[in-house]
C-alpha positions in Angstrom: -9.7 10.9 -22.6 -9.7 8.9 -26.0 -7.9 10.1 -29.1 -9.9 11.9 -31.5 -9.5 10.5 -35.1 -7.0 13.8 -35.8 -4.7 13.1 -32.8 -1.9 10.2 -33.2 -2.4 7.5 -30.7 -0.7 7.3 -27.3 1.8 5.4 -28.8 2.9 7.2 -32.0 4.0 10.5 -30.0 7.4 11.1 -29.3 8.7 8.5 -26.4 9.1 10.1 -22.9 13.1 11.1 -22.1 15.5 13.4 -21.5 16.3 14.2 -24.8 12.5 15.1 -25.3 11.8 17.2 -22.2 12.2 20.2 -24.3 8.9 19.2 -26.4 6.8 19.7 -23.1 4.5 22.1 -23.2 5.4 25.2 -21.0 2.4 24.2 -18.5 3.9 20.6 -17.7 7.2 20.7 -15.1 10.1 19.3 -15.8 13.4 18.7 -13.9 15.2 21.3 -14.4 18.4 20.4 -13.0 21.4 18.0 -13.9 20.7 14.9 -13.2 23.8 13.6 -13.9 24.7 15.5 -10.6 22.1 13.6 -8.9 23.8 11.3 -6.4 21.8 8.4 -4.1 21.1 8.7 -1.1 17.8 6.4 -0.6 17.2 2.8 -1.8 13.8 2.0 -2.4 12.4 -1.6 -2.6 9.1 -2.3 -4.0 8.7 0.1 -7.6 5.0 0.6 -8.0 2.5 3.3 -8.6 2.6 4.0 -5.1 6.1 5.0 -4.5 6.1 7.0 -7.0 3.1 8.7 -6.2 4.7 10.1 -3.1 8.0 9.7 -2.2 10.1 9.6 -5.5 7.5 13.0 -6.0 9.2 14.4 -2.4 13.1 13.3 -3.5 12.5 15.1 -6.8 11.4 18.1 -4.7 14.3 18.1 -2.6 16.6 18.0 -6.0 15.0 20.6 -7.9 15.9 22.8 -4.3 19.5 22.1 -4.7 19.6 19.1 -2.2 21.1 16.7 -4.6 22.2 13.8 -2.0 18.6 12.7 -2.6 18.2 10.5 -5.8 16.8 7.2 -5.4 17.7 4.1 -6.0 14.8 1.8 -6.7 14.8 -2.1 -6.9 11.7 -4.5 -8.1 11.9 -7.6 -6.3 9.8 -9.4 -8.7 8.9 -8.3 -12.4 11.0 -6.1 -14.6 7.4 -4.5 -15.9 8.2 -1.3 -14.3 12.1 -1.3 -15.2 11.0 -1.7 -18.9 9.1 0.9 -19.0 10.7 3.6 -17.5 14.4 2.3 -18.3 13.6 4.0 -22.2 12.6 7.0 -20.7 16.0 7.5 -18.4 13.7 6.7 -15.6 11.4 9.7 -16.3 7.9 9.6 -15.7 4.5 12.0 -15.4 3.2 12.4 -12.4 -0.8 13.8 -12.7 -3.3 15.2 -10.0 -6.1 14.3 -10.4 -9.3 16.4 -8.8 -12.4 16.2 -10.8 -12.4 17.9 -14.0 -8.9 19.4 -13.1 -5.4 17.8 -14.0 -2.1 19.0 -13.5 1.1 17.3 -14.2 4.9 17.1 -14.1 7.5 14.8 -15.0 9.9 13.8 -11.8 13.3 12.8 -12.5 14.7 11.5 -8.5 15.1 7.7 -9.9 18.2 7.7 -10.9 18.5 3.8 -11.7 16.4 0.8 -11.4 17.4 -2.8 -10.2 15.1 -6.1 -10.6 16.9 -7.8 -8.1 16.2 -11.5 -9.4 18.2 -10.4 -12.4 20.6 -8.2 -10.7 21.0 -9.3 -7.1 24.7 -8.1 -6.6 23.8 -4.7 -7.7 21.3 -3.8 -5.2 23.2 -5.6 -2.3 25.7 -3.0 -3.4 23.1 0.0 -3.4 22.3 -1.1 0.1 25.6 -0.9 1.2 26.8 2.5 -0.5 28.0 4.8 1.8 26.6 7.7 0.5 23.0 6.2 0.8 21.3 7.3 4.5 17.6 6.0 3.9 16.0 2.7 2.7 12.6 2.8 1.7 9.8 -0.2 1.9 6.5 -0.7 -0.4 6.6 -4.1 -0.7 2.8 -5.1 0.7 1.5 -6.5 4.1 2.9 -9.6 2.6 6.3 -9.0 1.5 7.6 -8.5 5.2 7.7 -12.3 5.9 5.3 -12.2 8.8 3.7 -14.7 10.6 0.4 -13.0 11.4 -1.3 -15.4 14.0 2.9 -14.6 16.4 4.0 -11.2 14.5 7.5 -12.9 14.4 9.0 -14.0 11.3 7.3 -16.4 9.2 10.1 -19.1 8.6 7.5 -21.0 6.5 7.5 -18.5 3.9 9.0 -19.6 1.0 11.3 -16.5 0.3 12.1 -16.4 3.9 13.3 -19.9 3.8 15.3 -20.0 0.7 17.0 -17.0 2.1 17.8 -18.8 5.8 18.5 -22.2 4.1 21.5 -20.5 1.9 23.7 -18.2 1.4 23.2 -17.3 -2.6 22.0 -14.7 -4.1 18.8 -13.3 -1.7 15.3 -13.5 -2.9 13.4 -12.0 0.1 13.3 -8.4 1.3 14.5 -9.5 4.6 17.5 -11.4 2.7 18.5 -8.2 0.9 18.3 -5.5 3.3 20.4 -8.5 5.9 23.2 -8.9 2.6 23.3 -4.9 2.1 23.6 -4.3 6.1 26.5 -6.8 6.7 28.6 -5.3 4.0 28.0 -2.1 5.5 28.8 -3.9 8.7 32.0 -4.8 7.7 32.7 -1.8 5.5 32.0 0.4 8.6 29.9 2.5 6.6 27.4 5.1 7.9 24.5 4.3 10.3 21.2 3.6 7.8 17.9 4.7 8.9 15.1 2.0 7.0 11.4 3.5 6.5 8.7 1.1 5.9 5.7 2.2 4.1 3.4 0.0 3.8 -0.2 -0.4 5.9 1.2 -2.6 9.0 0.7 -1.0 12.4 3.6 -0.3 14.3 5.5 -0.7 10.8 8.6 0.5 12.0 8.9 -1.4 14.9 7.4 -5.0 12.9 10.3 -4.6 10.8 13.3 -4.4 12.9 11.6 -7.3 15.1 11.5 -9.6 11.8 14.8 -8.4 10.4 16.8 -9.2 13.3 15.4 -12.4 13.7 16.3 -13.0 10.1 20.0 -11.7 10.8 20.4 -13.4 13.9 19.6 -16.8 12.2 22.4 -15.8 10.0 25.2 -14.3 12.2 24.3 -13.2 15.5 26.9 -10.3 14.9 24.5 -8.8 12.6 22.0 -9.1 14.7 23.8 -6.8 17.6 24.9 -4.6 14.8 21.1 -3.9 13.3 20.1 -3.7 16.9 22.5 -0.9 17.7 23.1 1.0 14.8 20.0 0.9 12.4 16.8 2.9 13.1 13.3 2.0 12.2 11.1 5.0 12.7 7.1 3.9 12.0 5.9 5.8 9.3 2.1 6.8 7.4 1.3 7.5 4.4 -2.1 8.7 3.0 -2.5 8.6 -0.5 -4.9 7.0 -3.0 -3.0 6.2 -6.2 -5.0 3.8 -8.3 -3.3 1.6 -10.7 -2.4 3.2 -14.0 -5.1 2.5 -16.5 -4.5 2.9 -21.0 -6.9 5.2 -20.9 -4.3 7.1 -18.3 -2.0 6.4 -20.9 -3.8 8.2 -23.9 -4.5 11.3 -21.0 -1.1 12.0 -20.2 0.0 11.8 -23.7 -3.0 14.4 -25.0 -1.6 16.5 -21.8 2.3 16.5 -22.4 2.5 15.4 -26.6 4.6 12.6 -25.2 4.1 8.8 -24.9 5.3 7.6 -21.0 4.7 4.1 -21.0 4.1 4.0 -16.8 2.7 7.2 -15.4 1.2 7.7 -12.0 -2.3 9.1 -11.5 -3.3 10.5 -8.0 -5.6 12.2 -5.7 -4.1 15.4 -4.4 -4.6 15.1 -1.1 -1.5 13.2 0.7 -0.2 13.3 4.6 3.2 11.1 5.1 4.1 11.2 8.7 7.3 9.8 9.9 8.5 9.1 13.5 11.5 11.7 13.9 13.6 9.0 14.5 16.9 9.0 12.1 20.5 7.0 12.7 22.1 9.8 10.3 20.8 12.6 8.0 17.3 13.1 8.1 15.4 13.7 4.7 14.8 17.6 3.5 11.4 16.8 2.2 9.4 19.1 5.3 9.2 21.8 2.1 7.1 19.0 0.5 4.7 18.6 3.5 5.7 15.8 5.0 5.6 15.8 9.0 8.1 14.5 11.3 6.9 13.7 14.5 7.3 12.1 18.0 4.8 9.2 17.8 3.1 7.9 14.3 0.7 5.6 16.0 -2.0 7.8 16.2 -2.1 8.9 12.9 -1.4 5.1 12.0 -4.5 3.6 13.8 -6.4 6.5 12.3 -5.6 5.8 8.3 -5.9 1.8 8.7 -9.3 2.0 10.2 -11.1 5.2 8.5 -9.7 5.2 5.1 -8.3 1.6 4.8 -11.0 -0.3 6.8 -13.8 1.7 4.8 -12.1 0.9 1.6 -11.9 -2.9 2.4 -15.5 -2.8 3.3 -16.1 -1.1 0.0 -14.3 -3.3 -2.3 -16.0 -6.6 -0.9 -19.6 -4.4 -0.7 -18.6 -3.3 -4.4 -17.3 -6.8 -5.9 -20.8 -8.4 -4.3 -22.8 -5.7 -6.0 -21.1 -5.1 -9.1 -19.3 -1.8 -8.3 -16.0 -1.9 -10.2 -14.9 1.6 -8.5 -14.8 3.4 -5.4 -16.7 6.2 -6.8 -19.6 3.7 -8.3 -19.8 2.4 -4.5 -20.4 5.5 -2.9 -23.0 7.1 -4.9 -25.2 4.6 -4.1 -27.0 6.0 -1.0 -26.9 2.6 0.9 -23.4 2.7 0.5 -22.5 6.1 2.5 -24.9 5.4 5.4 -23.0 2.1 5.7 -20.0 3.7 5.7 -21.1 6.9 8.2 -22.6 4.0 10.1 -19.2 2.4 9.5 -17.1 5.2 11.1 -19.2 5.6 14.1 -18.2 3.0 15.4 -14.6 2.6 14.3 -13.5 6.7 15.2 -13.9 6.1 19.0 -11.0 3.3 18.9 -9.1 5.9 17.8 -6.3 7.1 19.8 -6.3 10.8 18.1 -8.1 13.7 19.1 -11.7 14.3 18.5 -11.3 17.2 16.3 -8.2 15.7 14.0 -10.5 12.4 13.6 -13.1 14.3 12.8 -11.5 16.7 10.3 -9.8 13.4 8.7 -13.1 11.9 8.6 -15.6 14.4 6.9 -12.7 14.8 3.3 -13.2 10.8 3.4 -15.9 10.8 1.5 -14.7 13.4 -1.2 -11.7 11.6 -1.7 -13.9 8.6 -2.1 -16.2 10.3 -4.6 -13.8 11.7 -6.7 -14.3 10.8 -10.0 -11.4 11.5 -11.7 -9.8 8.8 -9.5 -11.7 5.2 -10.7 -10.0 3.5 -8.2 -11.0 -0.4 -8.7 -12.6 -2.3 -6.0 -10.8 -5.5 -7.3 -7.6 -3.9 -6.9 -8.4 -2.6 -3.2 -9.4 -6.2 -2.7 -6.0 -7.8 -3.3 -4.7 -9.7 0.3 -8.1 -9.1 2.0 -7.4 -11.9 4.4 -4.3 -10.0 5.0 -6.0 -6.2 5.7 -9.3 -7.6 7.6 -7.5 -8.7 10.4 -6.0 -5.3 11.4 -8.6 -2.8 10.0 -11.9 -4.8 10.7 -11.3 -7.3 13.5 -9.0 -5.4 15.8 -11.1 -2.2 16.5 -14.4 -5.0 16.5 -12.8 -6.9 19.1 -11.6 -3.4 21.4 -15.0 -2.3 20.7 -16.6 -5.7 22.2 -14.0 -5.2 25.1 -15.7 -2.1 26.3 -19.4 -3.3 25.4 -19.6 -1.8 22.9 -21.8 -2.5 19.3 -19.9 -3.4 16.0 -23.5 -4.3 13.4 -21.3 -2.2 10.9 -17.8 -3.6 11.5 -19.6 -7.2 11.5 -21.1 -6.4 8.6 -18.1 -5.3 6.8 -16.9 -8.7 7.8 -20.0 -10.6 6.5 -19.8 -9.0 3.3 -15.7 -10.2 2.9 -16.2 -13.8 3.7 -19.3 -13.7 0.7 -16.8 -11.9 -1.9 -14.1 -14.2 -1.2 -16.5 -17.0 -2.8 -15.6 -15.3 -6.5 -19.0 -14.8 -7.1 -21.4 -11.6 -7.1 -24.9 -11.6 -6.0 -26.2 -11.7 -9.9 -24.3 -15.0 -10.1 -20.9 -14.2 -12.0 -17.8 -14.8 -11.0 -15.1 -12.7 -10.4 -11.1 -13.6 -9.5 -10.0 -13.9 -5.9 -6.3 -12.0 -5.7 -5.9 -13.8 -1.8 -3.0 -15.7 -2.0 -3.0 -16.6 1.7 -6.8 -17.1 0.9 -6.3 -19.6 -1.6 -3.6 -21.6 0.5 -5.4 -21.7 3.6 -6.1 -25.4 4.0 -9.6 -24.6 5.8 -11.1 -22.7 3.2 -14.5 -23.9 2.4 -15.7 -24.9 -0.7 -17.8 -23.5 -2.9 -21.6 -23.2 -2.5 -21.2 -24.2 0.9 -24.8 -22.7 3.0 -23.9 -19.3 4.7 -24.6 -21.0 7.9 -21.4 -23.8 7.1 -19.6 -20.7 5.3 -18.9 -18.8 8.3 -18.3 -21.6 10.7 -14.9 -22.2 8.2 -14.0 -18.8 8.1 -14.1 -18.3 12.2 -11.5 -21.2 11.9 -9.6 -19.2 10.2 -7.4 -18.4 12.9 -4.8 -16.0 11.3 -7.7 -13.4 10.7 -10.1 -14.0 13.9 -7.5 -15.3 16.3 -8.9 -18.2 19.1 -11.2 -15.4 20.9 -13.7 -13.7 19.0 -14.8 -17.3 17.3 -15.5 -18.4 20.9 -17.8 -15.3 21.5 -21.0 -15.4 20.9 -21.5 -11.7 20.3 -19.2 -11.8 17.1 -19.8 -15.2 16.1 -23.8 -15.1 16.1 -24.3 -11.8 14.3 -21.6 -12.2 12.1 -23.9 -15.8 10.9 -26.6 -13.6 10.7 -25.2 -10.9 8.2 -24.0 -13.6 6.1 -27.0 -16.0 6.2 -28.5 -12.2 5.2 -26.3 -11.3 2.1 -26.4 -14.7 0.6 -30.5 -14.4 0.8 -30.9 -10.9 0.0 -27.6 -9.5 -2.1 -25.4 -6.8 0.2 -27.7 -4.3 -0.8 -30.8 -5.1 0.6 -29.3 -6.5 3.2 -26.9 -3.4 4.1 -30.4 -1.6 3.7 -31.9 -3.4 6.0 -29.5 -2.4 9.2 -28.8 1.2 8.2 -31.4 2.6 6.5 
């Protein structure tokens, strides 16, 4: 929504805070208690659009019930972007949902304070080990966990990791700050802590106690036996599709509320966070909120990463080959949804849910997809591809090829990731490549390489494809084929040609 020439810019309204909550307009929510009763009871690490498009929505909940042992506590390991945004606003910001022509928003007011740990390192140890803080939250990326992906056991090679095991200064990786907050709780004898990752790893919960006490046992094998025996892990899922906050965003939520918020959150409104019932103290009020507590995520898990996750990391290296900059763009292009029904054919019988949840899960897929209210950017969904294909693509290709089963689309989706990460669209321009691990990997193959050369590299590349499915001819040689077939014929014609 752009300014008309009558309406002050985003920027000349009134600034987002407490002291301006009263200029709201009746239709926008607001907290409406006292904050400054507010007390923390979760850390969260990793401050983005996501968190905040979920769980900081769910603690604000819980306070404006009267459950005010819920505040957050949120630390950016990196970049004090979001911290100087939102700092000038008391840590207020508008949350929107989104659902074609219809928004509706509120400002949430559970971040209580915000830590950039490179700046503030002492202060968030101490958050961590606050006694009156019961949950730690993770949305830090598949590659903030320190993991080494071809073992699943800590990456020591990662340079955060090592800084952290090489001394004992001020931490720089997750895994170093959560071990520094735990020992002082360790020796404080504070409360059992209950840590929640967030993030799209399978078996989350259970990945991150397995790298964390690695980490602590390389430190002090005391803290080792004490995260062992006292800290829980429950896996967790969470299903939402927040996009990354755009200026136009900016200039909406400002025409909407007659304030200026420098970092709100845009979203879809459909959401499902499921978390293993599994909790070393106080368990989170935020079942009012919808969020399910239940006896095993997996399910649910293995159902998100390879329907919504997978088909989104199909689409953003379909939609970066053919010049789709959204979501939307990519699926109104016919092509594109036969791929993907095509696509989820064969990825729904891996599945270890019911027929009828996976089913019901699968037909909103495309709605959410197609809404257009939500521009969700292919080139952000592409970020750490190398990271995502290996779970959402290769695994349920290689259970499929276990029980003899086809995979054209799943191979496909493969093909058309190894052509985007040349950084070049079938017209001919190029685009940027957001693959770190991409970009280090010592076998990656040069540019203009010949499809056939191309995809011989990339089956070397043994953190994605492992040794086996290299080795088998009925990955290897049709996976050739696709990409022989999108560098000669564009992803289009070429996705035309298999399905139609």
């Amino acid at each position: 929504m752009l300014s008309s020439p009558s309406e002050p810019a985003a920027t000349e309204r009134p600034r987002l805070s407490e002291g301006a909550l009263d200029r709201l307009p009746p239709a926008i929510g607001r907290p409406r208690y006292d904050r400054a009763a507010a007390r923390p009871g979760i850390v969260h690490l990793g401050l983005g659009a996501f968190h905040r498009g979920h769980q900081a929505v769910f603690a604000d909940d819980a306070l404006r019930r009267g459950d005010m042992g819920w505040g957050i506590v949120a630390a950016s390991l990196r970049s004090p972007e979001t911290r100087d945004a939102l700092c000038p606003q008391d840590g207020l910001y508008t949350f929107a949902l989104r659902d074609g022509a219809s928004v509706s928003a509120r400002v949430v007011g559970s971040l209580l304070r915000i830590i950039v740990a490179p700046e503030e390192p002492e202060a968030l140890i101490a958050a961590l080990a606050d006694p009156a803080v019961k949950l730690v939250t993770l949305t830090i990326t598949e590659k903030g966990y320190g993991i080494d992906r071809a073992t699943g056991r800590l990456d020591r090679a990662d340079p955060a990791v090592a800084a952290d095991l090489a001394a004992f200064g001020p931490p720089v990786s997750a895994l170093g700050f959560l071990a520094a907050g735990l020992d002082r709780r360790r020796q404080a004898g504070a409360p059992p802590l209950t840590i929640v990752s967030c993030d799209n790893l399978p078996k989350n919960g259970a990945m991150l106690r397995a790298v964390l006490t690695e980490f602590a046992a390389a430190r002090d094998p005391a803290l080792r036996s004490y995260i062992e025996e006292t800290i829980a892990f429950p896996s967790a899922m969470v299903d939402r599709i927040v996009p990354a906050t755009t200026e136009a965003d900016r200039r909406e939520v400002a025409a909407l509320t007659g304030l200026f918020d420098a970092w709100p959150v845009l979203a879809e409104p459909a959401f499902d966070w499921i978390v293993e019932d599994r909790f070393a103290g106080e368990r989170p009020p935020f079942e009012a909120s919808g969020v399910r507590f239940v006896a095993d995520v997996e399910p649910y898990e293995h159902m998100k990463l390879r329907l919504l996750n997978g088909a989104h990391t199909a689409i953003a290296a379909i939609g970066r080959l053919a010049g789709f900059e959204t979501v939307p763009q990519a699926v109104a292009h016919p092509g594109v949804r036969r791929f993907l029904e095509r696509y989820w054919a064969e990825t729904e019988p891996t599945l270890a849910i019911d027929a009828a949840t996976a089913a019901a899960y699968r037909a909103a897929l495309l709605p959410r997809f197609a809404n257009p209210a939500l521009p969700h950017r292919t080139a952000q969904i592409a970020t750490d591809a190398s990271l995502k294909v290996p779970q959402r693509l290769v695994s349920p290709a290689r259970e499929r090829l276990a029980r003899g089963e086809g995979i054209e689309a799943l191979v496909f989706a493969v093909a058309a990731w190894i052509r985007s990460s040349s950084g070049e669209n079938d017209a001919g321009q190029a685009f940027a490549v957001a693959d770190p691990a991409l970009l280090a990997w010592p076998g990656r193959p040069a540019p203009r390489l010949g499809p056939e050369a191309e995809t011989e590299a990339f089956l070397r590349f043994e953190a994605v494809f492992g040794a086996d499915l290299p080795k088998d001819p009925r990955f290897a040689v049709p996976l050739s084929r696709a990409v022989a077939d999108i560098a000669a014929e564009g992803v289009l014609a070429a996705m035309a040609a298999r399905f139609g």
